[in-house]
N, C-alpha and C positions, 0 to 999 in steps of 0.2 A: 385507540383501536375501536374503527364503532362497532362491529361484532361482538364484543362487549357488552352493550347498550342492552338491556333488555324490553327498555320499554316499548319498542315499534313490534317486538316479535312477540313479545308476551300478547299484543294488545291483537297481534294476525292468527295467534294460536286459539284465543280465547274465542275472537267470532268464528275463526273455522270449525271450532268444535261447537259452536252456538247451533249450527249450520246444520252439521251432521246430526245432533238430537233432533232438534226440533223439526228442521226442514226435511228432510231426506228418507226417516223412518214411515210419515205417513204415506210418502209415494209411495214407496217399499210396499208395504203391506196392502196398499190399494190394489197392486196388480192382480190380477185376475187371470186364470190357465185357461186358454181357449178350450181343452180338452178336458173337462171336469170327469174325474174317474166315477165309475158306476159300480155302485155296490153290487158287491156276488153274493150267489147264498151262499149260508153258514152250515149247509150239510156237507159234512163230505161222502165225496164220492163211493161207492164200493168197491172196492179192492179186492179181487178174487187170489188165493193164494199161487205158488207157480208152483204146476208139479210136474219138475225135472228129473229125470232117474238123475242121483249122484251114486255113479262107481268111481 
């Protein structure tokens, strides 16, 4: 039964993963977001309280 056989799949598991480390993570990370977010300030706003008659 060559399903059995480990060595042709051991030998396809091992560069695939070779592939996915090394190859794959630096494109990954190289991409870049056309829309780079822009810092807000760190005040916040003023909140005026709400005054509701509650009956």
């Amino acid at each position: 039964m060559p399903q059995l056989n480990p060595a042709p799949w051991f030998a396809i598991l091992v560069f695939s993963w070779l592939v996915f480390v090394t190859i794959l993570p630096p494109k990954v990370l190289a991409h870049t977001f056309p829309n780079e977010p822009t810092p807000q300030s760190t005040e916040k706003p003023k909140t005026e309280p709400w005054n509701w008659p509650w009956h």
